[in-house]
Every structure is written in structure tokens, then in C-alpha cells.
C-alpha positions as CSV (number, residue, x, y, z in Angstrom):
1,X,100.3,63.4,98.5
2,X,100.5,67.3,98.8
3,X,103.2,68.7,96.5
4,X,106.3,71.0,98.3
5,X,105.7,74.2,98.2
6,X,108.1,76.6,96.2
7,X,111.7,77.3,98.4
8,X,113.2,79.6,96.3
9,X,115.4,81.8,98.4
10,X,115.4,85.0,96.0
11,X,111.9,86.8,96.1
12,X,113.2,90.0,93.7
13,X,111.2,90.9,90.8
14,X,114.1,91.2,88.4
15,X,115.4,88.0,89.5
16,X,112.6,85.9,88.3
17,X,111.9,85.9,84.3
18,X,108.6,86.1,82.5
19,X,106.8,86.0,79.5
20,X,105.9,89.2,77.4
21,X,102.3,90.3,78.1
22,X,99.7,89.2,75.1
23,X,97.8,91.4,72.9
24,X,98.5,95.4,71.9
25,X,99.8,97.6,74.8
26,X,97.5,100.4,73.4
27,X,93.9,99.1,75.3
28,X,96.1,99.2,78.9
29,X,97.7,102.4,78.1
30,X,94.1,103.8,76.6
31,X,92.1,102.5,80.3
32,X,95.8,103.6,82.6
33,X,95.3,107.8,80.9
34,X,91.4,107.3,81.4
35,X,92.0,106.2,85.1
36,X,94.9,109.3,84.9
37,X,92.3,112.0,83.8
38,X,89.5,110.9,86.1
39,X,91.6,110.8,89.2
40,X,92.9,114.2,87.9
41,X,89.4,116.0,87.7
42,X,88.6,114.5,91.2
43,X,92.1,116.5,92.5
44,X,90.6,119.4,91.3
45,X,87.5,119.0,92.9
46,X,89.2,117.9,96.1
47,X,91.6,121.6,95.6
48,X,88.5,123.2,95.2
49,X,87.1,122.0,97.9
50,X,90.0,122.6,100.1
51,X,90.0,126.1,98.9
52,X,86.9,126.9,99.8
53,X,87.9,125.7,103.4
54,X,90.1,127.8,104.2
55,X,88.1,130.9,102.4
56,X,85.5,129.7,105.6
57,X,88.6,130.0,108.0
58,X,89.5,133.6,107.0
59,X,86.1,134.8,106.2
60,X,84.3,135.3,109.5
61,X,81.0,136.1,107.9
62,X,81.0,133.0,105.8
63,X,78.8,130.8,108.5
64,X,76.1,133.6,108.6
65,X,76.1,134.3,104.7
66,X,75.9,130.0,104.3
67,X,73.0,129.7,106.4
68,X,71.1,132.7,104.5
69,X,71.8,130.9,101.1
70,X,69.7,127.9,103.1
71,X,66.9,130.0,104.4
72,X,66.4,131.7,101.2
73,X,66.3,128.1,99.3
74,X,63.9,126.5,102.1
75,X,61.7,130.0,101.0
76,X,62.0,128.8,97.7
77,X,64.2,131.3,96.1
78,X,66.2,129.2,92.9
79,X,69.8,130.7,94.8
80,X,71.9,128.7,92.2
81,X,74.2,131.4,90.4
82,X,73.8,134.0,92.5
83,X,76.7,136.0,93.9
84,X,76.8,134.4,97.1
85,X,76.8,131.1,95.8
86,X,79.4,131.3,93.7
87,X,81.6,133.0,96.6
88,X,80.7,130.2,99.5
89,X,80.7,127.5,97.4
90,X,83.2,125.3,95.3
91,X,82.6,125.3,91.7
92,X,82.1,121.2,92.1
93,X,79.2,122.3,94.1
94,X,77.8,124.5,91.4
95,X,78.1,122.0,88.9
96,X,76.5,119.4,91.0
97,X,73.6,122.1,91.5
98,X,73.1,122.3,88.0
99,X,72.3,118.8,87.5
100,X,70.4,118.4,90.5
101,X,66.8,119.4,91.8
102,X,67.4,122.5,94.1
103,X,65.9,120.3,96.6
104,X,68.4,117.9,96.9
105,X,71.4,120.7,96.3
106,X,70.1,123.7,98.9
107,X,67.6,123.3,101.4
108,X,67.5,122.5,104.9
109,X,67.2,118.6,103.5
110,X,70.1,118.8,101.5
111,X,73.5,118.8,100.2
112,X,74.4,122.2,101.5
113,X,74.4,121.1,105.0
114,X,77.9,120.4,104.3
115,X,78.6,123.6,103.1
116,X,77.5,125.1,106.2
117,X,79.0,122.1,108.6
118,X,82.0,123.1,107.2
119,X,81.2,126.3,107.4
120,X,80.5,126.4,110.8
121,X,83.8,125.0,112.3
122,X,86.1,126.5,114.9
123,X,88.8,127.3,113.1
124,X,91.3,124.4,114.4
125,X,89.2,121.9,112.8
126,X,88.8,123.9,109.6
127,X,92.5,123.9,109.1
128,X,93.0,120.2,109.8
129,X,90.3,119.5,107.1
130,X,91.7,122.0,104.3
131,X,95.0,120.4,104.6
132,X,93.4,117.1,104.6
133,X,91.7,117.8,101.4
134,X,94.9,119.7,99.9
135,X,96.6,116.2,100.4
136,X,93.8,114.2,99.0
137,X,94.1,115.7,95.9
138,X,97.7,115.5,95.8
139,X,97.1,111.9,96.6
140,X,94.5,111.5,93.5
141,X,96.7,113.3,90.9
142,X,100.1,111.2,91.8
143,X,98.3,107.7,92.6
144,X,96.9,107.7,89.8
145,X,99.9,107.8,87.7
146,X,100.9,104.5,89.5
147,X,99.1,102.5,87.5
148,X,100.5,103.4,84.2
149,X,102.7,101.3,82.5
150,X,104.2,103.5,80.1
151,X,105.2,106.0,83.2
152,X,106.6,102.9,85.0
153,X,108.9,101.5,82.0
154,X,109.9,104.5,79.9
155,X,110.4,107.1,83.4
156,X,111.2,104.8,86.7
157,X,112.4,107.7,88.0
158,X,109.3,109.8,87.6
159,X,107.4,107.1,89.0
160,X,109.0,106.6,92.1
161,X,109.2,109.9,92.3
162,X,105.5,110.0,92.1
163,X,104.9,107.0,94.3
164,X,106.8,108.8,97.0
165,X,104.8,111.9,97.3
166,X,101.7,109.2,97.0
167,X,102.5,107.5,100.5
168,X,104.0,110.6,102.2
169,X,100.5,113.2,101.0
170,X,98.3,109.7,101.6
171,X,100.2,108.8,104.7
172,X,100.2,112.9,106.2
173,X,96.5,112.7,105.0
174,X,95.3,110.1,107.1
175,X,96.7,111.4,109.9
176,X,95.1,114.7,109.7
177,X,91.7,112.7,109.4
178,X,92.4,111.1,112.9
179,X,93.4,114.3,114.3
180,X,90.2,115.8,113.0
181,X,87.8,112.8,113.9
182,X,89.9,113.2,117.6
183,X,88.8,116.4,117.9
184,X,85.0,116.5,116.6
185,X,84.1,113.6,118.1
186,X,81.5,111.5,117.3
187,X,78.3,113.8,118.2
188,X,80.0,116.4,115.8
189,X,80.9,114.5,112.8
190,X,78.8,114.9,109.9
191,X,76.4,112.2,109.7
192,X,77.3,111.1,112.9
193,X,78.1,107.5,114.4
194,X,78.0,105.3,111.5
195,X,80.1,108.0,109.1
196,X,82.3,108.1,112.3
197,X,82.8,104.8,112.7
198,X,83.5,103.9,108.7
199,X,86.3,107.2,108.7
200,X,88.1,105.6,111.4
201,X,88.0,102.0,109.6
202,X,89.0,104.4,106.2
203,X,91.9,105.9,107.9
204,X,93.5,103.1,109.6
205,X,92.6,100.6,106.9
206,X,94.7,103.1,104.2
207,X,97.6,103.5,106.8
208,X,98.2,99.8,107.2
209,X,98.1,99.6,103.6
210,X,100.2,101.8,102.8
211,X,103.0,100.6,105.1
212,X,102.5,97.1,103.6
213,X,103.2,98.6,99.8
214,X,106.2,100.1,101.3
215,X,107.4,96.8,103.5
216,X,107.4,94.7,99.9
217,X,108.4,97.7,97.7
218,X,111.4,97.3,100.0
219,X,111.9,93.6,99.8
220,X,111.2,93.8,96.0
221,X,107.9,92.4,96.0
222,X,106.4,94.6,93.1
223,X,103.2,92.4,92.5
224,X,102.4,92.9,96.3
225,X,103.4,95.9,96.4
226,X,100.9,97.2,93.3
227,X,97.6,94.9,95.5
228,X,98.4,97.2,98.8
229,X,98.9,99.9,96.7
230,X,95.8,99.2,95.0
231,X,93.6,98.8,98.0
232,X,94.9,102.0,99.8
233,X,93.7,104.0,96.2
234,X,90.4,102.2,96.1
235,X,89.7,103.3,100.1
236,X,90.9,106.9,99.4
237,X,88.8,107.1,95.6
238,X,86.0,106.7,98.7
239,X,86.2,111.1,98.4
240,X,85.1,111.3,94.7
241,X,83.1,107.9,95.2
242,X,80.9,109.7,97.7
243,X,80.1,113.1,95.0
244,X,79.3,111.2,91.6
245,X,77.3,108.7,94.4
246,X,75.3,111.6,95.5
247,X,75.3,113.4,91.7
248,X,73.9,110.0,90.3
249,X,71.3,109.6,93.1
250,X,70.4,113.1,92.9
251,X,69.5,112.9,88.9
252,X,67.9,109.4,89.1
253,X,66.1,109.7,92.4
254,X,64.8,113.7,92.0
255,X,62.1,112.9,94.5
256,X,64.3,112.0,97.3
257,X,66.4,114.4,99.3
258,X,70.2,114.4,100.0
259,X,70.0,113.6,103.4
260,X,67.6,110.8,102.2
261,X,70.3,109.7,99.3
262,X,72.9,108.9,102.2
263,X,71.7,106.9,103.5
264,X,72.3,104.8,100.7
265,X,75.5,106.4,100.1
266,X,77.1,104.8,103.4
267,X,75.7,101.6,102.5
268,X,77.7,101.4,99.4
269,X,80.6,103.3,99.7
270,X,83.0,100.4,101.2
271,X,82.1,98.0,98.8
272,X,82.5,100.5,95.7
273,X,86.0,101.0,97.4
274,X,86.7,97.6,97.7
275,X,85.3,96.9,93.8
276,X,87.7,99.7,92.6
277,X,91.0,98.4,93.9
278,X,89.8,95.1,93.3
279,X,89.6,96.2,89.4
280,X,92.8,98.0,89.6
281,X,94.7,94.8,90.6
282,X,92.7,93.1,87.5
283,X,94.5,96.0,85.5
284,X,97.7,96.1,87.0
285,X,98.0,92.0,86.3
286,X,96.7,92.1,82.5
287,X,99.2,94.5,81.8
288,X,101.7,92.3,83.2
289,X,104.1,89.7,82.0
290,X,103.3,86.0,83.2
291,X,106.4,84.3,85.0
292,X,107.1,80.4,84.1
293,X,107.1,79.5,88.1
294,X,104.9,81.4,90.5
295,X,106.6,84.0,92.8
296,X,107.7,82.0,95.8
297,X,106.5,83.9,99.4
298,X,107.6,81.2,102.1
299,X,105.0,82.2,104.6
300,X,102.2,81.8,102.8
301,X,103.3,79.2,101.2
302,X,103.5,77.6,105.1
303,X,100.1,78.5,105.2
304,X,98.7,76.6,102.7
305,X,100.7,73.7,104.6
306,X,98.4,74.2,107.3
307,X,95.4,73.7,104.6
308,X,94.2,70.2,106.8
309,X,93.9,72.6,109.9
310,X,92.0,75.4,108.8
311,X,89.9,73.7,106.4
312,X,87.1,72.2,109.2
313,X,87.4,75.6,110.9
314,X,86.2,77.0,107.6
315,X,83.9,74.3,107.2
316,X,82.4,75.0,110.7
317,X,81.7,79.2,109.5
318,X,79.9,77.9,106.5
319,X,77.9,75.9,108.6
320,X,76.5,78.6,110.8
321,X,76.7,80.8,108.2
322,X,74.4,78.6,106.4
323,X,72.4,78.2,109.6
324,X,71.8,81.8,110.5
325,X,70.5,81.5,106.6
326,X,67.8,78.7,107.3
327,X,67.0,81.1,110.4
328,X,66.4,84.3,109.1
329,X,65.0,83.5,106.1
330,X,62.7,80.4,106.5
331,X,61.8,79.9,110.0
332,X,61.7,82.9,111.1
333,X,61.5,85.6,108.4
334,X,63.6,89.1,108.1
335,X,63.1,91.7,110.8
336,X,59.7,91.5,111.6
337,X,60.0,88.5,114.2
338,X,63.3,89.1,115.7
339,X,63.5,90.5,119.3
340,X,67.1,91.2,118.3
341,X,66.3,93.8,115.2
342,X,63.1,95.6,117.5
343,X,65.7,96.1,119.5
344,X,68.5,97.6,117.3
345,X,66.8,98.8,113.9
346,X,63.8,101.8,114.0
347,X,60.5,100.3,113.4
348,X,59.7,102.0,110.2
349,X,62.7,99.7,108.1
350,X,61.2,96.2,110.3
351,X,57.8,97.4,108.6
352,X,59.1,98.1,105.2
353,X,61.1,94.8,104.9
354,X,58.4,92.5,105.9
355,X,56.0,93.9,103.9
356,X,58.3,93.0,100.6
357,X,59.9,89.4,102.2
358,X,57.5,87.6,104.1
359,X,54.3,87.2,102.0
360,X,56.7,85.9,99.3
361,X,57.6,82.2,101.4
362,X,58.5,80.3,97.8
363,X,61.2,83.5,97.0
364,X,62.5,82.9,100.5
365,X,62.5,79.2,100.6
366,X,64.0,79.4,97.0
367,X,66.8,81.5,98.3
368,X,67.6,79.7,101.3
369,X,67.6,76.6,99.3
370,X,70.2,78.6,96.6
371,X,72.3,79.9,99.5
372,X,72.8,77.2,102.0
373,X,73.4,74.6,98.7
374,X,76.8,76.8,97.8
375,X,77.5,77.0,101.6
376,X,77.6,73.2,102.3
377,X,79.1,72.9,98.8
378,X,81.7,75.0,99.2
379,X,83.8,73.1,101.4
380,X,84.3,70.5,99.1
381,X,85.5,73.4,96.7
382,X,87.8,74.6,98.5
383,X,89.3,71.4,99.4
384,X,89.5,70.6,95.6
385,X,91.0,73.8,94.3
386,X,93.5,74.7,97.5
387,X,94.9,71.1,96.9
388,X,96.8,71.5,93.9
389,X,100.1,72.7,93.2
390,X,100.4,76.4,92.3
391,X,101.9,75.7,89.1
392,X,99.1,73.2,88.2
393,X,98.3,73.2,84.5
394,X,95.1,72.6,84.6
395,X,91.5,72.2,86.9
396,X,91.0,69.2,88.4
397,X,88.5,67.3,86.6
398,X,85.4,67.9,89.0
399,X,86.3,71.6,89.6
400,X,85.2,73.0,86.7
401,X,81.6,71.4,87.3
402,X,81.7,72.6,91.0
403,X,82.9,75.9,90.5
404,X,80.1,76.2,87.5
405,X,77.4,75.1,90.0
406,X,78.1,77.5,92.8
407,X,78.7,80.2,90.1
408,X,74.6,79.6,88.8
409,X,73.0,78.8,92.3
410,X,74.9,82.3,94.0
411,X,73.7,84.4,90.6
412,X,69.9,83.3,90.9
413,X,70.2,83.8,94.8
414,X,71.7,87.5,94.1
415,X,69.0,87.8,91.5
416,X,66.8,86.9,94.1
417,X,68.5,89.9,96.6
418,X,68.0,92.6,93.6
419,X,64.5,91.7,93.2
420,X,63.7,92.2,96.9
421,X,66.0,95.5,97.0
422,X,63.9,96.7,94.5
423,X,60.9,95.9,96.2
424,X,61.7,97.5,99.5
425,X,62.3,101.2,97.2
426,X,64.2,104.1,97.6
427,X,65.9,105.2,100.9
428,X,63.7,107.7,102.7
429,X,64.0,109.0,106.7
430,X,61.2,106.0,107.1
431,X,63.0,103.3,105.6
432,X,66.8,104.1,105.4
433,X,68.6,102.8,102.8
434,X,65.7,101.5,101.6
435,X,66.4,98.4,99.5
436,X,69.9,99.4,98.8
437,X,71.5,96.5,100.9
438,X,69.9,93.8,99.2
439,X,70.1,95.5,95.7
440,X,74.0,96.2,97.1
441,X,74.7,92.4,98.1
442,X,72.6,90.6,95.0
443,X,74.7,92.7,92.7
444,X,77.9,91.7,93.9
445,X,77.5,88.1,94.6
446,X,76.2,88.4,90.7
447,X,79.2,89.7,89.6
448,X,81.4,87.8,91.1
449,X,79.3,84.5,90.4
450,X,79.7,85.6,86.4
451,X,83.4,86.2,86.8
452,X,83.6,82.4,88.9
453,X,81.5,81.0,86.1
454,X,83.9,82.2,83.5
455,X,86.8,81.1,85.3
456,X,85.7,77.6,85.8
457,X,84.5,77.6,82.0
458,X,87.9,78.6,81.1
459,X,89.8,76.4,83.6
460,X,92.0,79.0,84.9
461,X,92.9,77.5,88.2
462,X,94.5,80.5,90.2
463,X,91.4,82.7,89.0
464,X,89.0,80.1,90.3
465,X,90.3,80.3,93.6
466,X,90.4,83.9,93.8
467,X,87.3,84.5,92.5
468,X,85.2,81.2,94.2
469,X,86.5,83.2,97.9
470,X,84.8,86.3,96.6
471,X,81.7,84.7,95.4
472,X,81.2,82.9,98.8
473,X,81.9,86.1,101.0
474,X,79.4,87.5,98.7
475,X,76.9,85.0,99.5
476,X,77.9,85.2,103.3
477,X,77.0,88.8,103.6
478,X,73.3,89.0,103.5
479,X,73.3,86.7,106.6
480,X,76.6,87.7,108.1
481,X,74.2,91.4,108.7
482,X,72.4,89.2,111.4
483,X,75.8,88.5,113.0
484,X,76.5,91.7,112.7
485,X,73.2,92.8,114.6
486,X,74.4,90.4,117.2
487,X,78.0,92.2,117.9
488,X,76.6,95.7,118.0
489,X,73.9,94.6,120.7
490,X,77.0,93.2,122.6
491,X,79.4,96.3,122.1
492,X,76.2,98.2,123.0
493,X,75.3,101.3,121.4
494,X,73.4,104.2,122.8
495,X,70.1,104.6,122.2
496,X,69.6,107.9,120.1
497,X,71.5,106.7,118.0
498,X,69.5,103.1,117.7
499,X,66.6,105.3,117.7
500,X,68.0,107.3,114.4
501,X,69.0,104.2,112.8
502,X,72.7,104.1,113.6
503,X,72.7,100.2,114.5
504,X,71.1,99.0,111.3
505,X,73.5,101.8,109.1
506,X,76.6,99.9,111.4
507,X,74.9,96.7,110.7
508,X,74.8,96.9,106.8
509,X,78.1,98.3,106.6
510,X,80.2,95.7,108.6
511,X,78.3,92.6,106.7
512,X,80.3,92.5,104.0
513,X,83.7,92.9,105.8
514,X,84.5,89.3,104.2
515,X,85.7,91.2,101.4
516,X,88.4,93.1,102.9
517,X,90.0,89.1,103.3
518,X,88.9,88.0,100.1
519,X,90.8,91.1,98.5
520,X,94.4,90.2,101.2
521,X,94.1,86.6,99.5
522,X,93.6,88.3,95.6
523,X,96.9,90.2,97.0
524,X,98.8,86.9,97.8
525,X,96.8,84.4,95.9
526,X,98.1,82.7,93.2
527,X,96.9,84.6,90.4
528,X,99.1,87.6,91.8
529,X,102.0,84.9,92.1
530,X,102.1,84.1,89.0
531,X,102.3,87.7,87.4
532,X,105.4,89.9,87.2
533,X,104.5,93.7,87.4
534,X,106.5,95.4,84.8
């Protein structure tokens, strides 16, 4: 018999009391000024960068004397330090140059092809981006100091102060993006259709999340509040994401260009976003209090009433899911032999990935083995965990074993995925991202599959929930790509940009989308219910 869900009518923070957090404050203060000082040096950068903007909208020589800091680098002239360089670029840039190969930093192949894009601007769109990047810093430096525990106990004022000017600069941000996407269109944006497409989904993704801290800041929903918050910081730390990506490519990859280095850079980016906010609700919960009965939210709690309904819909997913798996993977390996990927992806990444997958038939059938057993496993999992009260004191007794199986069968199977992602190599202008997707989606369906494992090993219901939806979306997005594939061909894309591999960057970027739900649940779920944000 399922229990009643919780009917308390008060939802307020200060209404409900808790129990003191464990351990020394000093480790959460010590990781909230780390978080503080990173953020900050990234508002510099984004200042910097602003600056520079607007030195290009009042300096009309500045496009000519960019492009001659590019022809003299493609001549091979070292141009970092020089005069010019240190006038038409932002000192980030410099630094960046310094730990780079000019290759990657100046040429006609690099880096500096956003200098002179920007450089290179009518004016309008100049000023729309400056401001835009003025406001991202602002937006760095102040949501940062959200997540400090100290700042929100000892100076509420200052705090809300500061969360304020957060949502208006990140709000007024936003909406200079869209103006300035609006007005460049997609054949102008840097990058193109696929860094087109994921600004858009950046933009309105922050806005809505933004509103939603402000809708249960309002109605005194402070743990809800901090996961929207949270979210809309991890999607805007996308800006400094995208430099220390491109930094950390640069020194570890010498041999492959920036333009090269991007590609692998989209790939990622989302997910790191997703990752970051994900950790800063991990943060914002240990340095919380835990409350004696979970926070009551009446429509979720309805919801989970209608568990017997959406259960065999879920059931159904996993089932193609797991399907698509058999498909792709065993029958009919990869790329190589799929009308649907000649038609979407260039020939050059079809080549590379069946090189690497389909002479090794025991890794696949291991794999596919691995990932449809947690896909036809996982129903029963969810049906066991979602089924008990949220205040349940403990697992019930087959959970722990089921969420300790899926946790080992997805971490070999993302083993699996980094082993073929390393295979496939680098990203080049041949091969794309190279094998950054698979090396991407083994990675995170390891992680999580580690964090599930402890969970179930320490019995902590709420986190076994939370963490058993990420670990299956993780194991959903390798195949979901196909899906993915699928949808584009429908939508239908032109074909420049199929030919320049716009439908397999799309592709790779909206397969793990599953997260983006996983992280609404972490924000509801009850391992956020039962925490009191103090």
C-alpha cells in the first residue's frame, strides 16, 4: 500500500526545523572563497574582454591592424608581445598565447579568428556584445558569492543584495545574447550552426532558470531556489568553460589547431555546464542542515501519485532505448552501415569510427550486453526505489544489490566508451571531435556509476534515486545520438552545413539532453527535500 504523501500546508524555510550540519564549517567555507576567487578571475577576463570590444567599436583601424597580426603569424613571424598585440588584444589572450603553440593562438587556423570576428563587426553588434560581456562578468563576480555560507548567515543583506544584481546583469545578459544572435544570424555566428543552435538553448535555458529561482525565492522555497540558481551559474560558467577548454587542449594537444580543438569544445561544453551546477547543488546541500521531515511540495508530491502511470511509459523508452542499442552496436555496427549517418555526418568521421568499432565485435557485443542489461534492469529499479516513502529510513532490502549491479555493468560499459574514444584520436577537420563523444559519454556514465555504487553501498535512499536517474541517462546517451540523427534528418538541415559536419556536431550535442531532466529531478528530488539551505 503506497504511503500519503506529505500535506503540510506551510512550504517556508524558517517554518520547518533542522538539524545542525556535521563536521567543521572551515572545508565548505575553504571550497565557497575558492569557487569566489575563480569566478572572480573569470570577471576579469570577461571585463577584459569586453574592453577590448568596444576599443574595436571606436578604433576604426582595429579590423585592418587584426588581420595583419594574422598574416604576419601565417608568415611565421612569433607576433606574441609585440605592440600591436598587446593593443588589439585582451591580456587573457596574451596569457593564453604564452602557454600555447603560436599555431594554435595566431594563425589563420587559430584562436585569433575571434579576435578578428570580433573585430570585424558592424558596430551595432559590437555594442550588443561588449555589454553582454560587461554583464557576464558582473554576473560571475556576484553569483559567485551565492554560494557562500558565511556571506548568506553573517550579511543576508549583502547577499540579497548580491543575488539581485545576479538575476537582473544575468537576466539583461541573456537578452542581449538574443538580440545579438537575432541580428547575426546563423551564417554569421562564429562557428556557425551548431554554436548557433547551443547559444540559443544557453540563453533561453538560463532565462527560464532564473525566473524559477525567483518564483520559489518568492514562495520561500530556498533549497529550490539554490538548484535553479545553480543550474543558471553552471550554463553561464559555459564563458570561462569554453577558455581554460581551449587553454587545456591547446597545451595537451600542441599538434592540433584551435579551430581543430573546437570541435571538441562544443562537444563538451553542455555537459561540463551541467556537471558544474550539478556539483554546486552537492555543495550547497553539504553545507546545509538536514530537516527531520522532508520539505513538503504538493505537486510533486501528486506526481509521484501518478508513479503506476508513468512507470510502463518509462519502461517502454528503456526498451527502445535498449533496442536502438542491440541495433547500432551489434547488428548493424556504428556509422559505417547506416544510410541514415551517410546521409547526415561527412564521410571522413563514418571512416574513422569504423575503423576503431567494428573489427572489435567481442567489445561491441560486450557493451551491448553491459548496456541493454541496466536498461531492462532498470525498471525494476525504479519501481523499487520510487516506492518508498520519502522519509524512509532505510533501502529496501534488494535495492542496495540492484543499484550495486547497474552501478558495475554502466562503469565497465563507460570504460568500454573511453577506450573507443581514445581509439578514434584527437579531433581534426577529417574526423571532428574525434573520439571526444565516446571519451565524453564513458566518462560520465563512470562517474555517476561510482557515485550510484557508493550510494547503494551506503544505503542512502534519496541519493540512490538521484544518482540511479543520472547513471541511466548516462547510459542512454551513446544510443539516444542515433535518435538524435533521426530528428535532425526530419527537421532537415541544409546541406553545407551536413557537408561541414554541422548534423553530427548537432547530433552529439543534443544526446545527452537526458541530463538537463535528471538535474530538474536532483532540484525536486528528495535528497533536496530533505535539506534546509541555511
Amino acid at each position: 500500500m503506497r504511503p500519503a504523501p506529505h500535506t503540510l500546508p506551510d512550504t517556508r524555510e524558517a517554518s520547518v526545523p533542522a538539524q545542525a550540519a556535521n563536521g567543521s564549517r572551515w572545508p565548505r567555507h575553504a571550497l565557497a572563497l575558492l569557487l569566489v576567487v575563480v569566478t572572480a578571475f573569470y570577471a576579469f577576463i570577461a571585463f577584459e574582454t569586453g574592453r577590448s570590444q568596444f576599443h574595436y567599436l571606436l578604433d576604426p583601424d582595429s579590423a585592418g591592424q587584426v588581420a595583419q597580426i594574422r598574416a604576419a603569424a601565417d608568415a611565421g613571424v612569433d607576433v606574441r608581445g609585440t605592440e600591436a598585440v598587446e593593443r588589439y588584444t585582451p591580456l587573457w589572450f596574451q596569457w593564453m598565447a604564452e602557454l600555447t603553440d603560436t599555431r594554435f593562438s595566431y594563425n589563420s587556423d587559430s584562436l585569433f579568428n575571434t579576435q578578428l570576428y570580433y573585430a570585424q563587426m558592424p558596430s551595432s553588434h559590437q555594442l550588443v556584445l561588449g555589454l553582454h560581456m560587461l554583464l557576464g562578468g558582473t554576473c560571475m563576480l556576484l553569483g559567485g558569492l551565492q554560494f557562500w555560507p558565511g556571506l548568506r548567515r553573517q550579511f543576508p543583506r549583502l547577499h540579497r543584495g548580491a543575488g539581485m544584481g545576479f538575476l537582473v546583469a544575468a537576466q539583461l545578459a541573456m537578452i542581449l545574447s538574443m538580440i545579438y544572435l537575432t541580428l547575426t544570424g546563423v551564417a554569421n555566428t562564429y562557428a556557425q550552426l551548431t554554436f548557433h543552435v547551443g547559444l540559443w538553448f544557453l540563453a533561453i535555458t538560463v532565462s527560464v532558470s532564473l525566473w524559477l529561482a525567483m518564483y520559489h525565492v518568492k514562495n520561500h522555497q530556498i533549497v529550490q531556489h539554490m538548484g535553479w540558481l545553480a543550474l543558471a551559474y553552471g550554463l553561464l560558467i559555459s564563458a570561462p568553460l569554453t577558455r581554460y577548454d581551449w587553454v587545456a587542449i591547446g597545451m595537451l594537444f600542441p599538434q592540433t589547431s584551435f579551430n581543430e580543438a573546437n570541435y571538441s569544445m562544443m562537444a563538451i561544453l553542455i555537459v561540463q555546464c551541467f556537471l558544474v551546477g550539478y556539483a554546486l547543488i552537492c555543495f550547497s546541500r553539504w553545507q546545509s542542515r538536514t530537516r527531520p521531515v522532508p520539505q513538503p511540495l504538493p505537486w510533486a508530491d501528486r506526481l509521484r501519485a501518478a508513479l503506476p502511470v508513468w512507470q510502463p511509459v518509462v519502461s517502454v523508452l528503456l526498451l527502445a532505448v535498449a533496442a536502438t542499442t542491440v541495433w547500432f552496436y551489434l547488428v548493424a555496427p556504428g556509422l559505417a552501415e547506416s544510410a541514415l549517418a551517410a546521409r547526415m555526418i561527412p564521410a571522413g568521421v563514418i571512416a574513422n569510427e569504423g575503423r576503431v568499432l567494428q573489427p572489435q565485435l567481442l567489445m561491441r557485443a560486450l557493451y551491448t550486453l553491459l548496456t541493454v542489461g541496466v536498461l531492462l534492469l532498470a525498471p525494476r529499479f525504479l519501481r523499487r526505489a520510487f516506492t518508498q516513502p520519502l522519509a524512509a529510513p532505510a533501502l529496501p532490502a534488494d535495492l542496495p544489490v540492484l543499484g550495486m549491479t547497474l552501478a558495475v555493468a554502466s562503469a565497465l560499459a563507460g570504460l568500454i566508451q573511453c577506450a573507443w574514444g581514445y581509439a578514434l584520436g584527437t579531433p581534426s577537420h577529417a574526423t571532428l571531435a574525434g573520439g571526444t563523444f565516446y571519451m565524453l559519454t564513458g566518462s560520465v556514465e563512470l562517474l555517476f556509476a561510482l557515485l550510484l555504487g557508493w550510494a547503494a553501498w551506503r544505503q542512502q535512499l534519496a541519493l540512490v534515486k538521484e544518482l540511479g536517474i543520472f547513471t541511466l541517462v548516462a547510459v542512454a546517451t551513446a544510443p539516444l545520438f542515433f535518435w538524435m540523427l533521426a530528428l535532425l534528418d526530419v527537421i532537415g538541415i541544409p546541406a553545407h552545413y551536413l557537408a561541414t559536419g554541422h548534423g553530427y556536431g548537432l547530433a552529439i550535442g543534443l544526446a545527452p539532453i537526458g541530463l538537463l531532466g535528471a538535474f530538474v529531478y536532483a532540484i525536486y528530488g528528495s535528497a533536496s527535500r530533505a535539506r534546509a539551505v541555511y
